[in-house]
PDB file of N, CA, C and O in Angstrom:
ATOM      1  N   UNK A   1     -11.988-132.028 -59.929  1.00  0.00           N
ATOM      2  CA  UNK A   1     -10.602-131.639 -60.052  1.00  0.00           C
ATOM      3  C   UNK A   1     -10.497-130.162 -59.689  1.00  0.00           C
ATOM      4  O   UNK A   1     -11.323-129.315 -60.032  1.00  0.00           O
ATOM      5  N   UNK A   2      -9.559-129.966 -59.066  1.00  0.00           N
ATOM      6  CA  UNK A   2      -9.451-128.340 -58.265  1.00  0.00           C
ATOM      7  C   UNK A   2      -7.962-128.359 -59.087  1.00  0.00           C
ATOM      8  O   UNK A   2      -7.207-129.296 -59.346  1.00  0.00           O
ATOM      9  N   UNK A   3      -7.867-126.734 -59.415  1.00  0.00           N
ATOM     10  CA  UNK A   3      -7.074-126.068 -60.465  1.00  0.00           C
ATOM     11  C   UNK A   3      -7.484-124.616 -59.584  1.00  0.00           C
ATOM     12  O   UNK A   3      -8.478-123.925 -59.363  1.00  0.00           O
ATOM     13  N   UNK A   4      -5.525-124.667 -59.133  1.00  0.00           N
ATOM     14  CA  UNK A   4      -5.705-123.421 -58.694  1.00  0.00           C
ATOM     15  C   UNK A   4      -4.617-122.821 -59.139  1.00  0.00           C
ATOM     16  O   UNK A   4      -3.675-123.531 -59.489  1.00  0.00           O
ATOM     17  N   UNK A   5      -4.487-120.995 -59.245  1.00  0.00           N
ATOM     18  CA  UNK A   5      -4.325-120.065 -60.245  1.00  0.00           C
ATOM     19  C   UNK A   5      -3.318-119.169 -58.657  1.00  0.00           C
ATOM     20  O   UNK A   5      -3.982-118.631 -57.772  1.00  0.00           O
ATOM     21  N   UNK A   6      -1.822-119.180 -58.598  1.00  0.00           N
ATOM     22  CA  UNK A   6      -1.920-118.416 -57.523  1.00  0.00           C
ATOM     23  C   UNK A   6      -0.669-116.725 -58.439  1.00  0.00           C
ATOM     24  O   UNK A   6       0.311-116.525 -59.157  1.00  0.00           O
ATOM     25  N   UNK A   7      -1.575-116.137 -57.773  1.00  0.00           N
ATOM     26  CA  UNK A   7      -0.306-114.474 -58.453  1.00  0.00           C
ATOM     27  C   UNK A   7      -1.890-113.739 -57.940  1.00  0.00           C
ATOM     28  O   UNK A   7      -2.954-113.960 -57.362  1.00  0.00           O
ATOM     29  N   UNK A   8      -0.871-112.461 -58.841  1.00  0.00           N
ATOM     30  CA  UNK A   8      -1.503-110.937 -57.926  1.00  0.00           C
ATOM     31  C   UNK A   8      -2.679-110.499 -58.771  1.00  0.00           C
ATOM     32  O   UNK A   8      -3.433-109.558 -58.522  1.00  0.00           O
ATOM     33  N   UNK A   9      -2.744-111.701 -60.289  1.00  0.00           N
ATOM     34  CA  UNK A   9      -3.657-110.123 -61.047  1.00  0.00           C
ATOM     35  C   UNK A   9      -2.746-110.086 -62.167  1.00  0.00           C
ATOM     36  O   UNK A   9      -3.274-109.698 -63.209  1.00  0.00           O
ATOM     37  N   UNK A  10      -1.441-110.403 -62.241  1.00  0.00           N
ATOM     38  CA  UNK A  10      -0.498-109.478 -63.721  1.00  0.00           C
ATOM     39  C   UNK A  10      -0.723-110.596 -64.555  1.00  0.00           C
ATOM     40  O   UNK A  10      -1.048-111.763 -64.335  1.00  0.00           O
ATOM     41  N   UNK A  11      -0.433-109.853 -65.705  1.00  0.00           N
ATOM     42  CA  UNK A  11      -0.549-110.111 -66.964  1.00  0.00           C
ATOM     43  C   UNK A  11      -0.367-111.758 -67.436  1.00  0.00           C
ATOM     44  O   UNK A  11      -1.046-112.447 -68.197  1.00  0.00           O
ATOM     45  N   UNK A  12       0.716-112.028 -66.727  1.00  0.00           N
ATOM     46  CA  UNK A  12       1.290-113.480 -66.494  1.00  0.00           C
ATOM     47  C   UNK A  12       0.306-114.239 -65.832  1.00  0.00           C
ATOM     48  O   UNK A  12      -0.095-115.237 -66.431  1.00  0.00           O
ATOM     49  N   UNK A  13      -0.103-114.020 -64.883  1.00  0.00           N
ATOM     50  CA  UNK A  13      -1.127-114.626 -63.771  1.00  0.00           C
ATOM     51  C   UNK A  13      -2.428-114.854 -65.116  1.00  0.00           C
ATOM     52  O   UNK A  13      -2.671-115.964 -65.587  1.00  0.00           O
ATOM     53  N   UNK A  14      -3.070-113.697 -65.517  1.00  0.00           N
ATOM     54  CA  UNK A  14      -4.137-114.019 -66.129  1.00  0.00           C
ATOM     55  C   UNK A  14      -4.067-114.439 -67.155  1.00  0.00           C
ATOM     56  O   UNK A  14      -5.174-114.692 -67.630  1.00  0.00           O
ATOM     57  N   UNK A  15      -2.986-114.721 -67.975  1.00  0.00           N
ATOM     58  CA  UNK A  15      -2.272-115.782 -69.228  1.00  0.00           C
ATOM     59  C   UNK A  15      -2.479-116.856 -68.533  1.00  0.00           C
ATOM     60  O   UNK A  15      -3.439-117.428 -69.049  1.00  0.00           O
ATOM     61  N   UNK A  16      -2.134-117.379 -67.730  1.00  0.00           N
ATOM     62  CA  UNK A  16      -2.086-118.708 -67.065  1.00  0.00           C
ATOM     63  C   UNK A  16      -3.913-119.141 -66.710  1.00  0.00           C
ATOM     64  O   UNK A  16      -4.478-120.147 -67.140  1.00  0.00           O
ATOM     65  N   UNK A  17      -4.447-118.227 -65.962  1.00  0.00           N
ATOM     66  CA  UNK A  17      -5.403-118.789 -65.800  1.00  0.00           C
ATOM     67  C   UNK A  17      -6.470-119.219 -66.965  1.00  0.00           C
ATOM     68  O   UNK A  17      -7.433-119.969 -66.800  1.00  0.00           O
ATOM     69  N   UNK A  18      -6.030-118.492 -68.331  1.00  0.00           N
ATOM     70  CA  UNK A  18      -7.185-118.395 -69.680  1.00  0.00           C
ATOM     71  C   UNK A  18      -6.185-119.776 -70.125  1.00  0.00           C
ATOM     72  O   UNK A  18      -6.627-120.919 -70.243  1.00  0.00           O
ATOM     73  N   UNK A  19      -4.894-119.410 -70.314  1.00  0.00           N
ATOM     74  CA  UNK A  19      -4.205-121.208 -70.659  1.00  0.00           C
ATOM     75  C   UNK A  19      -5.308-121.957 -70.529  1.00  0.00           C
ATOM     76  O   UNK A  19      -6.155-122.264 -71.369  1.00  0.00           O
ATOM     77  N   UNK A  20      -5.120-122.485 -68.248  1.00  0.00           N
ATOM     78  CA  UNK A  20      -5.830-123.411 -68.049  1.00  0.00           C
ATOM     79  C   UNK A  20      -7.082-123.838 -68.671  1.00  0.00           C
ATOM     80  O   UNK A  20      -7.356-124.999 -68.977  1.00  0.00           O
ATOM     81  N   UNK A  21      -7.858-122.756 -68.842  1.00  0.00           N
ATOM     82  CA  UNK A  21      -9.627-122.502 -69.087  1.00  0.00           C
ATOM     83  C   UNK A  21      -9.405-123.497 -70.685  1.00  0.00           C
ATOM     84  O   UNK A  21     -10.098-124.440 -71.067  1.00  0.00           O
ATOM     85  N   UNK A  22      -8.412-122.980 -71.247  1.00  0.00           N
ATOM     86  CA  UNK A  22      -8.588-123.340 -73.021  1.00  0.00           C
ATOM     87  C   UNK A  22      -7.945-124.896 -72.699  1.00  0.00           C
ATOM     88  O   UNK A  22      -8.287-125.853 -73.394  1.00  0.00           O
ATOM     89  N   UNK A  23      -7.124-125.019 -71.741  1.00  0.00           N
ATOM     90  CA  UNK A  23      -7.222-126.680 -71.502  1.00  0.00           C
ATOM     91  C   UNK A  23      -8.467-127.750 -71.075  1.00  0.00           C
ATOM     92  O   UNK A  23      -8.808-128.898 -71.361  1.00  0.00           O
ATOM     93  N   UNK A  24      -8.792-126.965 -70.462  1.00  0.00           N
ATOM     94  CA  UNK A  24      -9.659-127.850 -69.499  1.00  0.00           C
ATOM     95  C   UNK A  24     -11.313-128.093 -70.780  1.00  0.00           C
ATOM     96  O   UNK A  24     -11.966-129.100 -71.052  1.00  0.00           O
ATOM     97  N   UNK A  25     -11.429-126.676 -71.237  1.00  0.00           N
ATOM     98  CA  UNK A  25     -12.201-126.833 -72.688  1.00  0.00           C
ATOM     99  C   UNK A  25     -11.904-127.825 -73.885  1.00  0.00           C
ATOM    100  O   UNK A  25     -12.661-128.339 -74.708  1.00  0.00           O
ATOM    101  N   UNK A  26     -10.951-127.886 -73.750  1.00  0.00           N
ATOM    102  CA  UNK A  26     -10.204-128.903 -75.283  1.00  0.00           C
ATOM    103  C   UNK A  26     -10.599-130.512 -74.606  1.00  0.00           C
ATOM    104  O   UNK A  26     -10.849-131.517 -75.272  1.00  0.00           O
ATOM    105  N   UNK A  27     -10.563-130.389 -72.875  1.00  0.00           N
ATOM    106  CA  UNK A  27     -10.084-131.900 -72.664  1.00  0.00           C
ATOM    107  C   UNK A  27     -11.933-132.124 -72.827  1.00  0.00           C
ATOM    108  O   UNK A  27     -12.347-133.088 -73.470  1.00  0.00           O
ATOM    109  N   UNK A  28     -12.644-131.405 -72.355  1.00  0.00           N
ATOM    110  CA  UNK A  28     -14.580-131.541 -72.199  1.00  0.00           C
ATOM    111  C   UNK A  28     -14.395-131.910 -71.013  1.00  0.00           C
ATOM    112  O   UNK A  28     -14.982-132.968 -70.787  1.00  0.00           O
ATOM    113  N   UNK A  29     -13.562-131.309 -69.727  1.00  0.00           N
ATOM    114  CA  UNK A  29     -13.536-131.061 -68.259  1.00  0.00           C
ATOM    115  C   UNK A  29     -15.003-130.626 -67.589  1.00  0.00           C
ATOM    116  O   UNK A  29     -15.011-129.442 -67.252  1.00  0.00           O
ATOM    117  N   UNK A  30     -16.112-131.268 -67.355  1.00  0.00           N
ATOM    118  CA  UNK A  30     -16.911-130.609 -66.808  1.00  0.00           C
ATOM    119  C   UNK A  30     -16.881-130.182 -65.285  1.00  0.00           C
ATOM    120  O   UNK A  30     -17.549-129.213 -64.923  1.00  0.00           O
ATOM    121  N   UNK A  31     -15.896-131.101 -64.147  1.00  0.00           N
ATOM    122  CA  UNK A  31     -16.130-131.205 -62.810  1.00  0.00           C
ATOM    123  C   UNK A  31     -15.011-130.653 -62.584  1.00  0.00           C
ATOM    124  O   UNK A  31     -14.149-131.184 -61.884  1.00  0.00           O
ATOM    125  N   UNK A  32     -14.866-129.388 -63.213  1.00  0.00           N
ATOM    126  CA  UNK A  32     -13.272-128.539 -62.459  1.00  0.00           C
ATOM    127  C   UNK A  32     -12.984-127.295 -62.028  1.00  0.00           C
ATOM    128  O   UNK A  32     -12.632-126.572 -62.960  1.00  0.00           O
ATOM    129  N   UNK A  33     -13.004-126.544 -60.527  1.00  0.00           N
ATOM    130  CA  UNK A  33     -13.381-126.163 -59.979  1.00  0.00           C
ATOM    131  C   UNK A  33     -11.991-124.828 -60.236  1.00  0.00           C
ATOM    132  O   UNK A  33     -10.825-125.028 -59.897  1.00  0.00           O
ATOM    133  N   UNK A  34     -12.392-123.786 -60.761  1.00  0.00           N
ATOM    134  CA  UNK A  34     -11.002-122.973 -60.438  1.00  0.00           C
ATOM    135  C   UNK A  34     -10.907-121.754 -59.401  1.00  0.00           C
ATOM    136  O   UNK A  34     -11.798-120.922 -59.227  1.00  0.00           O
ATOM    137  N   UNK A  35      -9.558-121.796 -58.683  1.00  0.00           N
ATOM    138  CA  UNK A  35      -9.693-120.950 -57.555  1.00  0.00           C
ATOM    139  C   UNK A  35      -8.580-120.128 -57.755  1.00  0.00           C
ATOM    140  O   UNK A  35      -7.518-120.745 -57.669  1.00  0.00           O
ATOM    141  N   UNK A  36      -8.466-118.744 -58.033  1.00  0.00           N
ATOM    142  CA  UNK A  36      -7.545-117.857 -57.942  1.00  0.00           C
ATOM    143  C   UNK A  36      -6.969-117.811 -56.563  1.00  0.00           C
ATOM    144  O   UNK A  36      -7.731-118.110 -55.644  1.00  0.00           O
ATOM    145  N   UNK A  37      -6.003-117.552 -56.345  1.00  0.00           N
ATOM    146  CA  UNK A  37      -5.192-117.234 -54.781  1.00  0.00           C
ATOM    147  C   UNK A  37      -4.608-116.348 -54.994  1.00  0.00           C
ATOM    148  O   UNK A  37      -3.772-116.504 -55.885  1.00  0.00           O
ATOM    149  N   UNK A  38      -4.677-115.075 -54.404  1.00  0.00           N
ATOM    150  CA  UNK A  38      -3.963-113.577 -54.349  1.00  0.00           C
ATOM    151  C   UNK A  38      -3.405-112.995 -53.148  1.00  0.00           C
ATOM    152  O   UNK A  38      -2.804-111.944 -52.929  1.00  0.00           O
ATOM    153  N   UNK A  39      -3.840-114.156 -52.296  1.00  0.00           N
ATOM    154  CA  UNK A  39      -3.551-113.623 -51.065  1.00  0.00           C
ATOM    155  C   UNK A  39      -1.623-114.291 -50.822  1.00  0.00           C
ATOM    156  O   UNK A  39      -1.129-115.371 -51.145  1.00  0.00           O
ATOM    157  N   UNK A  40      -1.059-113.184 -50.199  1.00  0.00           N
ATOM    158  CA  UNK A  40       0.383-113.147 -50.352  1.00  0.00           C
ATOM    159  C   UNK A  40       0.862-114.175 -49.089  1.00  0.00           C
ATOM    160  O   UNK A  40       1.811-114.959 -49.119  1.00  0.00           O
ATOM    161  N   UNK A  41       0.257-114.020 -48.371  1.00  0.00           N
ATOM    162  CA  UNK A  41       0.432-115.071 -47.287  1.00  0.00           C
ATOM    163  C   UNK A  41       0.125-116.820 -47.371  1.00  0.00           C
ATOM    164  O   UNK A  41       0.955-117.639 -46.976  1.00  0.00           O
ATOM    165  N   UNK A  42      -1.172-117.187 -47.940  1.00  0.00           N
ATOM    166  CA  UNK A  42      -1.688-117.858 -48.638  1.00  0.00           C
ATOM    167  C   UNK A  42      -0.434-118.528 -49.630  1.00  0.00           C
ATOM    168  O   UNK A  42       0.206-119.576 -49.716  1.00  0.00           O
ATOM    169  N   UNK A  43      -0.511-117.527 -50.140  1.00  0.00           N
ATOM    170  CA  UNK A  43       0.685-118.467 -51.640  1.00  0.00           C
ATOM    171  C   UNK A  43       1.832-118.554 -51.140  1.00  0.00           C
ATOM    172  O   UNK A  43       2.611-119.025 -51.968  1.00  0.00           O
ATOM    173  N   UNK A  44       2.572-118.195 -49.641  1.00  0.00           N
ATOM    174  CA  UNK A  44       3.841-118.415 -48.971  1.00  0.00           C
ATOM    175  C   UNK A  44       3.393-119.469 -48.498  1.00  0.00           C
ATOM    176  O   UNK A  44       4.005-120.468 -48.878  1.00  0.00           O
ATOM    177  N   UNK A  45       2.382-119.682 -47.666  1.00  0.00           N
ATOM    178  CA  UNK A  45       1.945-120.831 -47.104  1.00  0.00           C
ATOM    179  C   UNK A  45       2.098-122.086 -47.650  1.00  0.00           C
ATOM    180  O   UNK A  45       2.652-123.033 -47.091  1.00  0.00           O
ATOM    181  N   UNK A  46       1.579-122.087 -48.799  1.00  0.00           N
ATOM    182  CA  UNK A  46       1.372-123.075 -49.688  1.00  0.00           C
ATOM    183  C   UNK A  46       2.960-123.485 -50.517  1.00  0.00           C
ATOM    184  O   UNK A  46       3.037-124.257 -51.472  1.00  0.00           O
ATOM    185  N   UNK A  47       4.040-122.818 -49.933  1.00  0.00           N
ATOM    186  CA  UNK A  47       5.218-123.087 -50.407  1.00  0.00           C
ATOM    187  C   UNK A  47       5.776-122.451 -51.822  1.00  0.00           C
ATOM    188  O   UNK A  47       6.767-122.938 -52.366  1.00  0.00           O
ATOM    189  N   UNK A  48       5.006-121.228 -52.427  1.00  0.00           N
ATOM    190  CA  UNK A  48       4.772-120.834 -53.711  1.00  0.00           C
ATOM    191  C   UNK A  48       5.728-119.906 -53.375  1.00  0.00           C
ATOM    192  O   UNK A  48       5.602-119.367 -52.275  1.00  0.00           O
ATOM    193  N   UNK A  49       7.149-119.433 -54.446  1.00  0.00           N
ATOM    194  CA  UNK A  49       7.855-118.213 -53.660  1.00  0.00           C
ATOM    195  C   UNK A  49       8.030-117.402 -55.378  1.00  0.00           C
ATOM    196  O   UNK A  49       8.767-116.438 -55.586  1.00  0.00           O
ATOM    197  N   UNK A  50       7.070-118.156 -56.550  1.00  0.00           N
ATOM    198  CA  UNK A  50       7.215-116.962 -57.459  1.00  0.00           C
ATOM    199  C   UNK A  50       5.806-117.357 -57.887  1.00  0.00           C
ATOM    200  O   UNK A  50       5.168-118.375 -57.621  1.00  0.00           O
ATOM    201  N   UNK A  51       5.432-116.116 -58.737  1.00  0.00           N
ATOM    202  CA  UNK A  51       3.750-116.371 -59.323  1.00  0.00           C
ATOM    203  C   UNK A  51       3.846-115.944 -61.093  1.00  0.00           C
ATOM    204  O   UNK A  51       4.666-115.074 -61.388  1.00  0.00           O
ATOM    205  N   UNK A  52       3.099-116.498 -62.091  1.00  0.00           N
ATOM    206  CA  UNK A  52       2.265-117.266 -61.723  1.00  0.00           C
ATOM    207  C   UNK A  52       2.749-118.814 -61.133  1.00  0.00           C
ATOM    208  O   UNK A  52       3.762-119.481 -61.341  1.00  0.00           O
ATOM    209  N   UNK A  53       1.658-119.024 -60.386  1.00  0.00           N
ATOM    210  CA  UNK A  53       1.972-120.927 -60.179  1.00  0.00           C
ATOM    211  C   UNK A  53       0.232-121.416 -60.836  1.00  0.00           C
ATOM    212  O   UNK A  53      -0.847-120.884 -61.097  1.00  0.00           O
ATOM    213  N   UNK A  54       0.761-122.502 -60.853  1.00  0.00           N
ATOM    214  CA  UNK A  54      -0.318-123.797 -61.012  1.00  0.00           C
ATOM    215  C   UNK A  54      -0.489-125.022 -60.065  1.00  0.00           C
ATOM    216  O   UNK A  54       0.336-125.936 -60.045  1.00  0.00           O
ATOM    217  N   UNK A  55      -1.343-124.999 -59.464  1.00  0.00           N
ATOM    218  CA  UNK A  55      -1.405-126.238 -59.061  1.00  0.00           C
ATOM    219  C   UNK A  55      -3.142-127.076 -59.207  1.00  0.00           C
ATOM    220  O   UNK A  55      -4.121-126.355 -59.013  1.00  0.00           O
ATOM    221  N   UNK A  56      -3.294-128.147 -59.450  1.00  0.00           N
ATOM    222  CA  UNK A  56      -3.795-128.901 -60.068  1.00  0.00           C
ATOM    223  C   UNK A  56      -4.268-130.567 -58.535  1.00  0.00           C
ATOM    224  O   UNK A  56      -3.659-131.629 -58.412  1.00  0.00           O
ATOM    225  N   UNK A  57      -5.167-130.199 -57.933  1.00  0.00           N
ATOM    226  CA  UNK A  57      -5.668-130.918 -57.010  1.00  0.00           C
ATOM    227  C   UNK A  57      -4.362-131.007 -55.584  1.00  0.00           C
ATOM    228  O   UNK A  57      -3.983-131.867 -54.790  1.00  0.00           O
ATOM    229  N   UNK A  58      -4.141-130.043 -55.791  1.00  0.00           N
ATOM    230  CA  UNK A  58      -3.219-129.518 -54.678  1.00  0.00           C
ATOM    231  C   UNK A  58      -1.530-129.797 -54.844  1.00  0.00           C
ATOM    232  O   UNK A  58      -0.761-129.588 -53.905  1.00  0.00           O
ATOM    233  N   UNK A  59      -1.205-130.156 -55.798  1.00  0.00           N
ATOM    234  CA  UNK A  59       0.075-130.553 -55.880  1.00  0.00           C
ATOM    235  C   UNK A  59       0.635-129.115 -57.282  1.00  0.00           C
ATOM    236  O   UNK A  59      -0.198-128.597 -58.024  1.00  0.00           O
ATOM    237  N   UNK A  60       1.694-128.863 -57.306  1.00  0.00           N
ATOM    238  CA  UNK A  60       2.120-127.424 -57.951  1.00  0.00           C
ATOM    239  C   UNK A  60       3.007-128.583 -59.248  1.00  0.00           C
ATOM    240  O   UNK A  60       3.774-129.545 -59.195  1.00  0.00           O
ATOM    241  N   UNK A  61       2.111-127.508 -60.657  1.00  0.00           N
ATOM    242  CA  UNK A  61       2.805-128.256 -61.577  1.00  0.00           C
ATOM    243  C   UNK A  61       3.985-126.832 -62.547  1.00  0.00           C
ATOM    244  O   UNK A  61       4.951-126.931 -63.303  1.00  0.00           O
ATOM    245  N   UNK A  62       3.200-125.643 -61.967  1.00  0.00           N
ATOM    246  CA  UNK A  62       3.887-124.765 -62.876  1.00  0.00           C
ATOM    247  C   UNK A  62       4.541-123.951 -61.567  1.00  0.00           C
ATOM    248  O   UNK A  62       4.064-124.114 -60.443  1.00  0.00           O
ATOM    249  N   UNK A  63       5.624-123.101 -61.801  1.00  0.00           N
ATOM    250  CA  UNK A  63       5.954-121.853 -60.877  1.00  0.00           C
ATOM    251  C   UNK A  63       6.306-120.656 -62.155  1.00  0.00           C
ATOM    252  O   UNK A  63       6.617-120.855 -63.330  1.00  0.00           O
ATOM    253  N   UNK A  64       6.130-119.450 -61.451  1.00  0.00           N
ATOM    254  CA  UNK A  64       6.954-118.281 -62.283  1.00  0.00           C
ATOM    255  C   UNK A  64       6.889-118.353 -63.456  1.00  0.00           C
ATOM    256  O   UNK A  64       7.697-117.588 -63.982  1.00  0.00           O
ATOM    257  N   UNK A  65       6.077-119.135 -64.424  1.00  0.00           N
ATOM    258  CA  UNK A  65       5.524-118.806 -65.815  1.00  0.00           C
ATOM    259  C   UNK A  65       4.080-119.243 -66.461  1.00  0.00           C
ATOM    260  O   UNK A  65       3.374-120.093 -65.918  1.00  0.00           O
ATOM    261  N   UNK A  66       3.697-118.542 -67.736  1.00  0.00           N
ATOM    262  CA  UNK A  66       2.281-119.052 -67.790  1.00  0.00           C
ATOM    263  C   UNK A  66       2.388-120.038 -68.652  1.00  0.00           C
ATOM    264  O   UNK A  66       2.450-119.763 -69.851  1.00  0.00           O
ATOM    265  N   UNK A  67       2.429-121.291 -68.240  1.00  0.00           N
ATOM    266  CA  UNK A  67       2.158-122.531 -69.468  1.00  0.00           C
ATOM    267  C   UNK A  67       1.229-121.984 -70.091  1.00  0.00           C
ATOM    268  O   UNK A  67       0.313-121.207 -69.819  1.00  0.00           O
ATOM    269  N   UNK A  68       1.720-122.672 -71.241  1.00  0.00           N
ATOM    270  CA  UNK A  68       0.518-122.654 -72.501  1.00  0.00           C
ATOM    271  C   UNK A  68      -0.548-123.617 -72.325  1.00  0.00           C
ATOM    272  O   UNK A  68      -0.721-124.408 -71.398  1.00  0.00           O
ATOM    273  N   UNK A  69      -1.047-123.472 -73.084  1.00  0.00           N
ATOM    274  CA  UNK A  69      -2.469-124.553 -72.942  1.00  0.00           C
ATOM    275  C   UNK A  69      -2.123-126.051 -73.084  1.00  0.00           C
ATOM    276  O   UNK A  69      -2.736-126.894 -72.430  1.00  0.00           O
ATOM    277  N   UNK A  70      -0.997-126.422 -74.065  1.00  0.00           N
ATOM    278  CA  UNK A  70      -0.528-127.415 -74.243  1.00  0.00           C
ATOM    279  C   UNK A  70      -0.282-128.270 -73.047  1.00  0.00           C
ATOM    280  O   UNK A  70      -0.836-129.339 -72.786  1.00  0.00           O
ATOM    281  N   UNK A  71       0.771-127.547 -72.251  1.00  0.00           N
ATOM    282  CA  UNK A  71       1.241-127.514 -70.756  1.00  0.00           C
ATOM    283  C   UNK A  71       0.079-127.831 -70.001  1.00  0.00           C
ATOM    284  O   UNK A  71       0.071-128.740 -69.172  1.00  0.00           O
ATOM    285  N   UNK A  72      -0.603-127.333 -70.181  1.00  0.00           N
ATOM    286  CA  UNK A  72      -1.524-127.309 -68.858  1.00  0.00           C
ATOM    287  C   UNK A  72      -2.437-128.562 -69.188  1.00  0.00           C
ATOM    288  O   UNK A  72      -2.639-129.311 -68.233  1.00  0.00           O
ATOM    289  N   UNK A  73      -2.960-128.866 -70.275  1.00  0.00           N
ATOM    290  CA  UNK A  73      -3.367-130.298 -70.752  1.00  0.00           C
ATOM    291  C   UNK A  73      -2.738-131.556 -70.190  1.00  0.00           C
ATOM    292  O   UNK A  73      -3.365-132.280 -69.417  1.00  0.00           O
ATOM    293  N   UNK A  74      -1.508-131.813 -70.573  1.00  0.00           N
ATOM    294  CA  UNK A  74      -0.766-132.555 -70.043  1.00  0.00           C
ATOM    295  C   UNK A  74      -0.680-132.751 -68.746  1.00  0.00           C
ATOM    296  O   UNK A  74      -0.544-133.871 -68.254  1.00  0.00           O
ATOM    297  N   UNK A  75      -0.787-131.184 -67.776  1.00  0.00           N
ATOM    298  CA  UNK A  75      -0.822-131.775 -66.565  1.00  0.00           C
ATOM    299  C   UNK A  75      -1.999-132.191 -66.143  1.00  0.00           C
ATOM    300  O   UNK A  75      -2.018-132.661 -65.005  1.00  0.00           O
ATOM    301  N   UNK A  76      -3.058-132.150 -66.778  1.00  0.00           N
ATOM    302  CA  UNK A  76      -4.238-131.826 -66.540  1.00  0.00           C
ATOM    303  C   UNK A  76      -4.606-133.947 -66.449  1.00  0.00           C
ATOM    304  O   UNK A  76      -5.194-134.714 -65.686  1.00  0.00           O
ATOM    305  N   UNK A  77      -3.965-134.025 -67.497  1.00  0.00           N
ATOM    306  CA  UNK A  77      -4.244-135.792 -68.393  1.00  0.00           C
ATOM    307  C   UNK A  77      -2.465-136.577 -67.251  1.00  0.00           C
ATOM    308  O   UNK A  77      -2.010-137.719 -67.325  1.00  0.00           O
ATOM    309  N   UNK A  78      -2.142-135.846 -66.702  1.00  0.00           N
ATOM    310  CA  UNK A  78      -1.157-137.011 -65.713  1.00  0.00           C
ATOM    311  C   UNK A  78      -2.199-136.924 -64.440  1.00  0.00           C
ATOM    312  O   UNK A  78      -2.459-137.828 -63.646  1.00  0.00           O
ATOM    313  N   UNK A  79      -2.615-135.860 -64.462  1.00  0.00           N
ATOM    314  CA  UNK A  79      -3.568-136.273 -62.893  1.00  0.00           C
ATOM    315  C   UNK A  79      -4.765-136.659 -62.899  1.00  0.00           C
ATOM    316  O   UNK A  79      -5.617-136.446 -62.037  1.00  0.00           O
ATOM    317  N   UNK A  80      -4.902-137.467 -64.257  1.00  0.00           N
ATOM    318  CA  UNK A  80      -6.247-138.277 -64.625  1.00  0.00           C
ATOM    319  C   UNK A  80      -7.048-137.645 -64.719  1.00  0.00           C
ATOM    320  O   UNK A  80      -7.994-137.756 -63.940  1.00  0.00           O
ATOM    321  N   UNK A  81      -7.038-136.531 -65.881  1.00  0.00           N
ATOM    322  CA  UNK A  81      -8.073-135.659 -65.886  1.00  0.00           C
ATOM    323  C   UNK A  81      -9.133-136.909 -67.885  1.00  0.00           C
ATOM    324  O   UNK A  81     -10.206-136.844 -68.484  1.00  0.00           O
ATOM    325  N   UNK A  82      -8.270-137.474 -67.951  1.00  0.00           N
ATOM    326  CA  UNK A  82      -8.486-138.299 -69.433  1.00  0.00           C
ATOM    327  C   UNK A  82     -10.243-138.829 -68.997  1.00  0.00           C
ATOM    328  O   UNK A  82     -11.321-138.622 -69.554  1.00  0.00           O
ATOM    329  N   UNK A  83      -9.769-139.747 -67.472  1.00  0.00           N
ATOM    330  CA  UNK A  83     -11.503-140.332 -67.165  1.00  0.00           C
ATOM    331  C   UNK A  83     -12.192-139.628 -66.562  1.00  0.00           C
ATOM    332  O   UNK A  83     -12.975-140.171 -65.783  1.00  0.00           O
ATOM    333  N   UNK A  84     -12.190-137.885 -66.684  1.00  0.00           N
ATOM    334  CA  UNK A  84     -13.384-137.192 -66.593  1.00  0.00           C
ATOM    335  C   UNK A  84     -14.366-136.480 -67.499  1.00  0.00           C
ATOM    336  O   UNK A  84     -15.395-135.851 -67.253  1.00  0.00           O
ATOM    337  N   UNK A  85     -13.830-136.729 -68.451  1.00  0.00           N
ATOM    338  CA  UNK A  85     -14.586-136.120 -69.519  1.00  0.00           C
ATOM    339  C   UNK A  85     -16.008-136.158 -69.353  1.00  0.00           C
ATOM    340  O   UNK A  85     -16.618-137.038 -68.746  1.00  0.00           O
ATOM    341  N   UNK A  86     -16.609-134.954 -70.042  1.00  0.00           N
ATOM    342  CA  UNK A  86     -17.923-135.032 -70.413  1.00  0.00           C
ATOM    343  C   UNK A  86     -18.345-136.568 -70.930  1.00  0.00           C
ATOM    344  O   UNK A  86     -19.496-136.800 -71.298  1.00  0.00           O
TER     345      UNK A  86
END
């Protein structure tokens, strides 16, 4: 499962990415790969026009705020993250 993290670095951005981390820990995620994106072109590319975003095996579940961990679970368990567990 690829979980990617896109913003510059702020405060928001790195709320979001520790969210994810404390999700993906709660679910016993071992095969999940996380990729920050900072590059400004990159995250236009990808259709992203506020940060933080989330996206979660390439499809965007968050824009412009840092889900909580709760949040990010949930998206984590709709994109069948339930039958990867440890």
């Amino acid at each position: 499962m690829k979980i990617e993290i896109f913003g510059t670095g702020c405060a928001r951005c790195n709320q979001l990415t520790e969210n994810a981390r404390v999700a993906v820990e709660r679910l016993g995620l071992a095969d999940c790969d996380f990729v920050k994106v900072n590059d400004f072109n990159e995250i236009a590319k990808r259709g992203v026009l506020l940060t933080p975003a989330l996206l979660i095996d390439g499809k965007v579940k968050v824009i412009g705020k840092a889900a909580s961990p709760d949040e990010v679970e949930r998206y984590l368990k709709e994109a069948g993250a339930a039958g990867r567990a440890k």
